[in-house]
C-alpha positions, 0 to 999 in steps of 0.5 A, a space after each residue: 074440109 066440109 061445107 054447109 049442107 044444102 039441107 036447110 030448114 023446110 019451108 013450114 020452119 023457115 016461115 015459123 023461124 022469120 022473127 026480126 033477128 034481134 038475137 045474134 046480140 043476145 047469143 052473145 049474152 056473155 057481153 054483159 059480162 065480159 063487159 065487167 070482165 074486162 075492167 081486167 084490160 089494158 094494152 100489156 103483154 098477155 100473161 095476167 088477166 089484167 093485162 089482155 086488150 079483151 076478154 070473150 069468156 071463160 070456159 071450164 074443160 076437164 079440171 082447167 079454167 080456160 080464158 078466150 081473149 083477142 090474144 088466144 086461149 090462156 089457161 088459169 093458173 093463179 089468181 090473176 096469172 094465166 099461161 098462153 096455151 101453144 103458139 097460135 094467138 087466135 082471136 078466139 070467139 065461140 068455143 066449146 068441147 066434144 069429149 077430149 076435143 076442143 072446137 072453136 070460131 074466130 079470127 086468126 092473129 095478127 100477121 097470120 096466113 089463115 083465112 078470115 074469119 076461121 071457121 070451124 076449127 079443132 084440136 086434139 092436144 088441148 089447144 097447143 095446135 089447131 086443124 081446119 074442120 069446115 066453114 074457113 073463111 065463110 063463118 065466125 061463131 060467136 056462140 058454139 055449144 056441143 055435146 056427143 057429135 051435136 053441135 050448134 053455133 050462132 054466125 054473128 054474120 049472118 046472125 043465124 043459128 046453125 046446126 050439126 049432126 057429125 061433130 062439125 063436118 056438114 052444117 044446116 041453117 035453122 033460121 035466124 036465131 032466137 035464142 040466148 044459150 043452149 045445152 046439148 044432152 050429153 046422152 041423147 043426140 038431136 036433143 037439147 033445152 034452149 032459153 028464149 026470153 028467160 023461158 026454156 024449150 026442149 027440142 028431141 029433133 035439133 029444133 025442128 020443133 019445141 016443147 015448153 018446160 014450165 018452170 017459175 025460173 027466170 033462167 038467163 044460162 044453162 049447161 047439160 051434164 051427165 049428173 044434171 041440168 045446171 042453171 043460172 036465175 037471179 043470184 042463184 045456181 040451181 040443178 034439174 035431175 029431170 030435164 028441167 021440170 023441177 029445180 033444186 037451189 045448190 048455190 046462192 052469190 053474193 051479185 047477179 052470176 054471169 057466166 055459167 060453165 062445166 065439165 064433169 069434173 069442174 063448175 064455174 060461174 062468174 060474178 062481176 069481174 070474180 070467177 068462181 069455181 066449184 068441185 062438188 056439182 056446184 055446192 060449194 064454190 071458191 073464188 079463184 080469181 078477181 080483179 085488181 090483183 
């Protein structure tokens, strides 16, 4: 299991990083969301989307819809039926993908002999079981996206954004974070866009420095994938083809879209407690699932 690496950030970046640390809340910019999302809840046994105590989001993997809740991973299977995803009913908080693997942060189940909070964990079987990778017991990632071996999450504990180079292993703080969402290149590591303040900044060195992309967008989310950036402004979707100079409208919603997720092979955005899903690079979407069903 690796620990945190004691190669932190230099003293120049730590001064340049020292903003009052208002952000943890607004890595979690899903909240707004899950807040609609979560019209879904009461206290009933966890097998349709409205019947889970909370939802923390909604993320797309390959071709599935996976849903994060305090009572484990769900998969989509119907417009509002979802199916439990392995044994492990881990509360789970930040999530993201490296190739085929899955990466998450939380905390363990009720009853649970695992250490609070989680850390960094990973696996390999999509879901059905889970492996200890770093941080256990020391991290809780609110906020995990990643690409290649790059990963970056948000530790709601102490409210600072980490980085790492080897697909979780060993982790450097970069200072308090300051940002709303991240996408990592698929293609090139160090290399990511993050948002602050609705405005987008480009790092080529994990943010040891950044450059501004203008663009007229005010931009609350973003995804990297091999066909493009993907980006959320007002009601609409938009896609870059490079890297965020200029933007192409794919999409309009009938509401402000909240969450924005992708693989390769499938898009989804929520719309108030409506998730939809597209097949064609965000084109064209189709609700697959609402609330009060």
């Amino acid at each position: 299991m690796g620990g945190v690496s004691t190669d932190l950030m230099t003293k120049e970046n730590e001064e340049e990083m020292k903003t009052p640390s208002r952000n943890i809340a607004k890595m979690r910019f899903v909240v707004f969301v899950i807040a609609t999302l979560t019209a879904f809840t009461n206290q009933a046994s966890a097998d349709t989307l409205d019947s889970v105590s909370h939802i923390h989001h909604v993320k797309v993997v390959e071709n599935k819809v996976l849903v994060l809740t305090h009572e484990g991973l769900f998969d989509l299977v119907g417009k509002n039926n979802m199916k439990l995803v392995g044994n492990d009913k881990i509360d789970l908080m930040g999530f993201t993908t490296l190739s085929k693997a899955l990466f998450a942060s939380g905390h363990p189940a009720q009853g649970s002999k695992m250490p609070n909070p989680i850390g960094l964990v990973k696996s390999i079987d999509g879901g059905l079981s889970w492996k200890a990778i770093s941080l256990v017991g020391k991290v809780d990632f609110h906020f995990l996206e990643g690409a290649g071996s790059d990963l970056y999450g948000a530790d709601s504990q102490s409210e600072k954004l980490m980085y790492s180079a080897d697909s979780g292993k060993t982790w450097k703080y970069l200072g308090p974070n300051t940002f709303t969402d991240i996408a990592v290149s698929p293609e090139m590591p160090a290399m990511a866009i993050a948002i602050k303040n609705s405005e987008l900044l480009l790092t080529k060195n994990a943010f040891k420095s950044t450059t501004k992309i203008k663009n007229s967008l005010k931009i609350t989310q973003i995804e990297w994938r091999k066909s493009g950036l993907y980006a959320l402004s007002g009601s609409s979707l938009y896609k870059s083809t490079n890297s965020g100079k200029t933007w192409i409208k794919q999409s309009a919603f009938k509401g402000t879209p909240g969450i924005l997720s992708a693989s390769d092979q499938l898009m989804l955005v929520t719309v108030g407690s409506d998730i939809y899903t597209s097949t064609n690079s965000g084109k064209n979407f189709k609700k697959v699932a609402q609330s009060g069903l």
